[in-house]
Phi, psi and omega in degrees: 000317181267330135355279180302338178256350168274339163331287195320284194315304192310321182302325167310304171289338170276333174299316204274309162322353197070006177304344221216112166254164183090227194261126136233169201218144171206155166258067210280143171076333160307350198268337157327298188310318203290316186259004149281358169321311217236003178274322199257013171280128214247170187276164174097331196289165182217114169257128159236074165304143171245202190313313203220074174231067194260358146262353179278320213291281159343309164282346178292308182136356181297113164327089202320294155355312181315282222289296163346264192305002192242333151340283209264035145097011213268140173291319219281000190269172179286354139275343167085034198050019184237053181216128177247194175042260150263029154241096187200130202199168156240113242219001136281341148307339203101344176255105183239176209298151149266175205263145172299289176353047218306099172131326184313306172317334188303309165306342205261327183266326192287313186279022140273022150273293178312331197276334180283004180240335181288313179313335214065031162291163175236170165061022214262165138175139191269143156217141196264171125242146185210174183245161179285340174290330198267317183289001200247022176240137196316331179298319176293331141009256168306290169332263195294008142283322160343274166348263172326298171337282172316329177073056198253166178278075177239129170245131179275114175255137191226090174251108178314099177253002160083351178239096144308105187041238190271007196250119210272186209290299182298016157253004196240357206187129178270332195287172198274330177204158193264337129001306205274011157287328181331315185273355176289339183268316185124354189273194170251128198260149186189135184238152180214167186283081168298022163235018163274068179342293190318308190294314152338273177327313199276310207300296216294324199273345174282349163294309177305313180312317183252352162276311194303009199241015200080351190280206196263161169304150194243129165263123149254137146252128183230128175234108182229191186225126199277137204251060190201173173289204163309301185214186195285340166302349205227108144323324165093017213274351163275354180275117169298149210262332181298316186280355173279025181233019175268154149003292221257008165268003173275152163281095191320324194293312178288333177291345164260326193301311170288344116009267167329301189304314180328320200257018195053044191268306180208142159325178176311101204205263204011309179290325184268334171286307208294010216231309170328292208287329165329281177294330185273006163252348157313298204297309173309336164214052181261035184259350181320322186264008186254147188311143185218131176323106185281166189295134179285149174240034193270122168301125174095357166310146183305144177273135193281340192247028168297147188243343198306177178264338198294152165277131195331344191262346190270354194256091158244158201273181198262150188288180167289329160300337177307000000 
């Protein structure tokens, strides 16, 4: 978790420096939900991150170096520069890039599942994210009746940030929790505090736990308020000052740092670990100023997500003559 927000800010300050063209998005308040996404998942496994999952991504097992280079633009990153921000992935890992499309990963994890399952793998299982804005959508749908249908080991995480962008939750949606679809789709439903780590953990990894067992796809709802804009272009200047005074508006890093002090785990520290890590993930992307290979623009370059057994020179993009 503090991994991922001392990343984030470093991503921020270069956005801001003009380093970064395009977007960046974090998940500042987001990081409970997140890295139990990607803690309780084995190699073989299938992660499909959505925008402000760089601690679930982290925890997956993904290179700060990933991030970095597909940031700024490095032929040398997992899309080859010709992709940015979050939508980057290695998808021979398990991890894959995401889709803009809001609701599309769903589809996206259930057939590498069906497909790991047509090979005759064992012990598998996918996990998506979505937003509760992502969830009002026909792709998502579409997705989690698959799902279901097919009985694939899949978990879903929905995390209620109370915004689709601007749009508040009673303009997205009539039911009393997005939990009570679960059982009209076939799945098994759990809701959790997202800024309560322990509950995080105990929900999400007991969700992993019972799909790798065979049970029906596992819904998490997680309800926390993303405590950013969309993205860093966005003030956020629509968020009411009444929901920043709910609950589910704490910042999960201080509820656990207090947590830890609370339970004797560890003393005051935290402000000198985060300030350690803080420089040492500067210093970890400090190759900005040094020259760095830019995206080629040679017609017929290897495609950054072929996944195939084929060889890599044979995976090209369609010529111009084509």
């Amino acid at each position: 978790m503090l991994l991922a927000r001392t990343l984030e800010e470093k991503l921020v300050s270069l956005y801001r420096g003009g380093l970064i063209t395009g977007g960046v998005y974090v998940g500042r308040g987001q990081e409970a939900v997140s890295v139990a996404c990607g803690l309780f998942l084995q190699k073989g496994d299938i992660f499909a991150p959505l925008i402000r999952d760089q601690a679930g991504r982290s925890a997956f097992g993904e290179p700060l170096v990933d991030v970095a280079r597909t940031y700024l633009g490095s032929r040398q990153g997992p899309m080859r520069g010709r992709d940015g921000n979050i939508h980057r992935g290695r998808p021979r890992d398990g991890q894959f890039a995401m889709i803009s499309h809001l609701g599309a990963m769903i589809s996206v994890a259930v057939g590498a599942l069906m497909a790991k399952r047509f090979k005759g793998e064992k012990n598998f299982v996918g996990l998506t994210c979505i937003g509760e804005g992502g969830m009002q959508t026909g792709s998502a749908h579409e997705g989690l009746n698959i799902a279901a249908v097919e009985q694939v080991p899949l978990v879903v995480v929905a995390t209620n940030n109370h915004y689709a962008y601007s749009t508040p939750n009673e303009r997205e949606f009539a039911c009393h929790d997005l939990v009570d679809r679960a059982k009209g789709y076939g799945f098994e439903g759990h809701t959790i505090d997202g800024t309560d780590l322990a509950n995080c953990l105990d929900v999400i990894g007991g969700a992993v736990k019972q799909a790798r067992a065979g049970r029906p796809p596992q819904l998490v709802v997680a309800s926390i308020l993303r405590l950013s804009g969309h993205g860093e272009h966005d003030d956020a200047s629509y968020v009411t000052e009444e929901i920043k005074r709910e609950p589910f508006a704490r910042d999960c890093l201080k509820c656990t740092e207090k947590t830890i002090v609370d339970l004797n785990l560890a003393r005051h520290c935290a402000s000198g670990a985060k300030t350690r890590r803080r420089k040492w993930t500067a210093q970890s992307l400090r190759h900005k100023k040094k020259p760095r290979p830019r995206p080629t623009k040679k017609i017929g370059a290897p495609f950054p997500c072929a996944t195939s057994s084929i060889k890599s020179n044979e995976h090209h993009l369609p010529r111009s003559d084509s």
